[in-house]
N, C-alpha and C positions, 0 to 999 in steps of 0.2 A: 504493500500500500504506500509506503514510504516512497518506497522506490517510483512508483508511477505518480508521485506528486511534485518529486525534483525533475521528473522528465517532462511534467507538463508544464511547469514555472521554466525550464529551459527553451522549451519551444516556445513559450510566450514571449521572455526575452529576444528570444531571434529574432520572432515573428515582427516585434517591436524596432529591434534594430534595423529592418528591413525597410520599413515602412517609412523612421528617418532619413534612412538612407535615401529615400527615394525621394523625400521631399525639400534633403538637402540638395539633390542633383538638380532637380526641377528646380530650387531655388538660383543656383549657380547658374545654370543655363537662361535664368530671367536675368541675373546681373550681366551675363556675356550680351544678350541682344539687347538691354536698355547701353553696356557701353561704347558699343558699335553695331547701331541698329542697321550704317550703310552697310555692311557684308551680312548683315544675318548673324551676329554674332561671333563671326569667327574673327579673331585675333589679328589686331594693327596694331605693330611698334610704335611706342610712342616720342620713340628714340627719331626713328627714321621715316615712319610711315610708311612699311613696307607691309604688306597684308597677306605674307606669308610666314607661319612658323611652326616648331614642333612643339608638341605639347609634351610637359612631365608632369603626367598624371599621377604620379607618388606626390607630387606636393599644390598641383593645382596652378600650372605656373606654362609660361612660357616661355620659347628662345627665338629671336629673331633669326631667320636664315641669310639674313644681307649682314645683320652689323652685331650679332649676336648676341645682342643685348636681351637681359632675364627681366620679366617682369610677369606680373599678375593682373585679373580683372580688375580689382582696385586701386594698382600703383598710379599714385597722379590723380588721386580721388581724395575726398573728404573721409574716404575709407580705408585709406592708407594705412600700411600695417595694423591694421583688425585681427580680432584676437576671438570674436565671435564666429560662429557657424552664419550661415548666410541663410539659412533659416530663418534664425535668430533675430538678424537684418530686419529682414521681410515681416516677422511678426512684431516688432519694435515699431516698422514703420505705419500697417495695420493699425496698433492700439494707437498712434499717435496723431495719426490721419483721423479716426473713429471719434477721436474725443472732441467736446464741441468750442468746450472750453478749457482745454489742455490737461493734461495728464500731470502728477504730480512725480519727481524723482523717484522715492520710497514707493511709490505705487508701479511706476515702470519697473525697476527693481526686481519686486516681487516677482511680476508678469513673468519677467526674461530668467527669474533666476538667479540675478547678477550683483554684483557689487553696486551699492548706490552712486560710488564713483565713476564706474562704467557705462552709468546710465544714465548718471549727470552731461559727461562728455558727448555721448552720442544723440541725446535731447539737440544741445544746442550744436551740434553738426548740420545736424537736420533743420534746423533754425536754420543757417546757412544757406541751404539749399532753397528753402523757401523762398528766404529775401531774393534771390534772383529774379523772383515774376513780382518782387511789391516794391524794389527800388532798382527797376529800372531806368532810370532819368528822362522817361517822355514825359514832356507837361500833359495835366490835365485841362480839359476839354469838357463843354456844353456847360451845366450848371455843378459849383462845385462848392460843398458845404465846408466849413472851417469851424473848428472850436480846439480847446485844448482841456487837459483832464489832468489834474498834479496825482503824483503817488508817492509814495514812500515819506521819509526822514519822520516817521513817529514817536514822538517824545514820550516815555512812557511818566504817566505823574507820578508824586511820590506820595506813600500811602497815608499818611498824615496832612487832613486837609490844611493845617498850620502851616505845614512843607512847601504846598505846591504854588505855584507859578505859572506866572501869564505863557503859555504856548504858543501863543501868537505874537508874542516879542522876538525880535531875531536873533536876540541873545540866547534865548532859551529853545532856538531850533537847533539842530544832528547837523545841517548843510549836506543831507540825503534827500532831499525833497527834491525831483525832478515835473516837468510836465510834459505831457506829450502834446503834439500838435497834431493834429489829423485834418488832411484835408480830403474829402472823399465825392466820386462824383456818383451823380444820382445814377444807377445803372451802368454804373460802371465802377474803377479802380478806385481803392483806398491807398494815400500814402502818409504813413507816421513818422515824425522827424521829432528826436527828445529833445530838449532847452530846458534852456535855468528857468525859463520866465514864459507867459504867454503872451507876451508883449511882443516877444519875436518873432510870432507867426505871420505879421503883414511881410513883413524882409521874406521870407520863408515862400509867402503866397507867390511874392514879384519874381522868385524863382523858377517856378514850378508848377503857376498855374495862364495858362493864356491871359491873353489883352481882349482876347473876342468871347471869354467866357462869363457865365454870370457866377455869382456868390449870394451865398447865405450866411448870414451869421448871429449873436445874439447881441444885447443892447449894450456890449461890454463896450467900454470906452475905447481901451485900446483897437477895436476892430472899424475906427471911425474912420481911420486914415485908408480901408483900401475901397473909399470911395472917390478916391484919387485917381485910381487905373481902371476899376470895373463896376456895373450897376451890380448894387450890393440890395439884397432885400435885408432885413431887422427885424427881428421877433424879439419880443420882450417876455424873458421865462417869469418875469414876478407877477406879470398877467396871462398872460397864457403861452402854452408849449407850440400850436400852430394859427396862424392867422393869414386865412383863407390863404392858406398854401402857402404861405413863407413859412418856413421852420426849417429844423436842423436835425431833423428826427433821422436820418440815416447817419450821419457822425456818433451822433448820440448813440443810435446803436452800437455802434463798434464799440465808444466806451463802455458799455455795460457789457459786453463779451470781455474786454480787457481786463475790468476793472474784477469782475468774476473769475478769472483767469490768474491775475496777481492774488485777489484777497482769497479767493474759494479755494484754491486748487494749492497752491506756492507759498501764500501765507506770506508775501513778501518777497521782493525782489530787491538786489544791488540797482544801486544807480548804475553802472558799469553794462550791468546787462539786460538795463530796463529796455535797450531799442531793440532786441534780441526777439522779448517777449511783445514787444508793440505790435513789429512787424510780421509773429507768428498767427497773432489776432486777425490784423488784416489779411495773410492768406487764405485764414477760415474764414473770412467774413466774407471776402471775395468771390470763395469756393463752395458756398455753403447749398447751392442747388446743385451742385455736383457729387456723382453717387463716387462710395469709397473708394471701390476699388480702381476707377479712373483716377484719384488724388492718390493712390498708392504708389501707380506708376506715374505718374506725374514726380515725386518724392524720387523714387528711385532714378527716374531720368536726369533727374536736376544734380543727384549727387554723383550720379557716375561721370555729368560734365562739370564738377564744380574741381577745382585744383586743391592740392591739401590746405588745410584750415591753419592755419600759422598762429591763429589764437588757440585753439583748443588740442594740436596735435602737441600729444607731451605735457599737455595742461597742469594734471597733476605733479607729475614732475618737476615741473618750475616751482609749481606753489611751493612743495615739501623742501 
C-alpha cells in the first residue's frame, strides 16, 4: 500500500513537472516572437544584426554565426540578467496588467513566490515599459483638461494634543510633499509630469499642449494665466463639479485611480518615485476599455524593446 502511494505522488510530480515545462517553453517562445516579431521569433544579433544563429539549448542562449557574439532573448532588455523562469514573467505581468489600481509589492511577492525585493524591482521595470506609450513627447490635441493633485510628505502629529502643531506651516512640513500635474485629453491621452508646486502647470501646458487646443480647468488662481495662449472654460468646484459641460471630471478621474493607487494599495510613495506611479495610473487609465490579455502583450512588447533600466538594474545593490 505504501509502496503504490510513493509511486502515485511520483507520477504526480512528473506529471506536474511536465506541465511546467510546457508552459515555461510556451512562455519563452512568446518572449522570442514579442523580441523579434520581424523573423517570427527566430534570433537577431544584437551585436550585428545578423538573423542567423545557433542555438544552446542547455542554457537558453544564442551565438551569432557572423561575429559570434553570445547573447539571450532578454540581453538588451529591461530583462536583462533575470533570475526568474519566464513563466514567472508572464504571470507577474498578468497580475499586474489585471489590477485596476495596482498591485501592492508584498502582495506580488506572494503571487510569484518571491523575495519582496525581486518584486519591488520588477514592478517598476515594468513601470518603465509603460511610460513609453504615456510620455511620448506628442502634444496634446482637441480639448484638454489640467488640474494637479499633491501627495505624500505626511507629518504624523504628536500624541499629546499640548505637543502638536500647525501642519500647514512650512516649518512643520517633511519637504516630501510632491504634486502631480495631469493634463489629459477628452478621448484621448493622459500625461502626468511631478512638480514642487501646481503653479507650474501653465509652463508645463505651453509645453505640451497645442495653441489650436481648448482647456478646462478649475477657478484656481494660478490656472488664470493660460488664458493667454488658449480659450480656457472654469468651473468652480465650491459651486458645482460641472457647468453645463465645462468640468474637469476626466483629470479628476485619473486622480482618484492615483490617488487609490498611492493611499489603497502602497500606502505611500517616495517622492523619487512618485512619476513612476503617476505614469503607471495613466497607462491604466488610458487602457482601461482594453481587455487583459491585449495589455499583457502590449507589456511584454514594450519590455523586450525597452534597453536595460540603468535605475533599477543592480538597484539593490547600490542601495546595500
Amino acid at each position: 500500500m505504501a509502496q503504490h502511494f510513493l509511486l502515485s505522488a511520483a507520477s504526480r510530480t512528473l506529471s506536474l513537472r511536465a506541465i511546467y515545462k510546457a508552459g515555461e517553453d510556451a512562455a519563452y517562445e512568446t518572449f522570442c516572437k514579442m523580441r523579434w516579431p520581424e523573423t517570427d521569433g527566430e534570433a537577431v544579433c544584437p551585436c550585428c544584426g545578423f538573423d542567423e544563429a545557433y542555438k544552446i539549448t542547455t542554457r537558453r542562449k544564442f551565438k551569432c554565426k557572423a561575429c559570434h557574439h553570445q547573447f539571450s532573448v532578454t540581453s538588451g532588455t529591461i530583462f536583462a540578467s533575470r533570475k526568474m523562469d519566464f513563466v514567472d514573467l508572464l504571470a507577474a505581468i498578468c497580475i499586474i496588467v489585471n489590477a485596476s489600481k495596482g498591485v501592492s509589492m508584498v502582495q506580488l511577492s506572494r503571487d510569484l513566490d518571491c523575495q519582496y525585493k525581486t518584486a519591488f524591482v520588477l514592478d517598476h521595470k515594468l513601470r518603465e515599459a509603460m511610460a513609453l506609450e504615456v510620455q511620448t513627447g506628442e502634444i496634446l490635441e482637441g480639448h484638454v483638461e489640467i488640474d494637479g493633485a499633491y501627495f505624500g510628505g505626511h507629518f504624523r502629529p504628536k500624541n499629546a494634543k499640548t505637543d502638536r502643531v500647525d501642519r500647514r506651516l512650512k516649518e512643520h512640513q517633511t519637504g516630501k510633499r510632491r504634486v502631480v500635474v495631469a493634463m489629459r485629453e477628452r478621448h484621448g491621452r493622459t500625461l502626468p509630469i511631478v512638480t514642487l508646486n501646481e503653479g507650474e502647470g501653465v509652463a508645463l501646458a505651453n509645453e505640451n499642449v497645442s495653441r489650436m487646443a481648448t482647456m478646462s480647468a478649475d477657478e484656481a488662481s494660478h490656472w488664470d494665466m493660460l488664458h493667454m495662449g488658449w480659450h480656457v472654460d472654469r468651473v468652480n468646484h465650491s459651486e458645482m463639479y460641472s457647468d453645463h459641460g465645462k468640468h474637469t471630471n476626466w483629470v479628476e478621474s485619473y486622480f482618484s485611480r492615483l490617488r487609490r493607487m498611492v493611499e489603497g494599495q502602497h500606502h505611500g510613495v517616495s517622492p523619487q518615485c512618485l512619476y513612476q506611479y503617476a505614469n503607471h495610473a495613466a497607462w491604466l487609465e488610458d487602457n482601461r476599455r482594453t481587455d487583459n490579455g491585449t495589455l499583457a502583450h502590449i507589456v511584454v512588447s514594450n519590455a523586450m524593446g525597452s534597453p536595460v533600466s540603468r535605475q533599477w538594474k543592480g538597484y539593490w545593490q547600490r542601495a546595500a
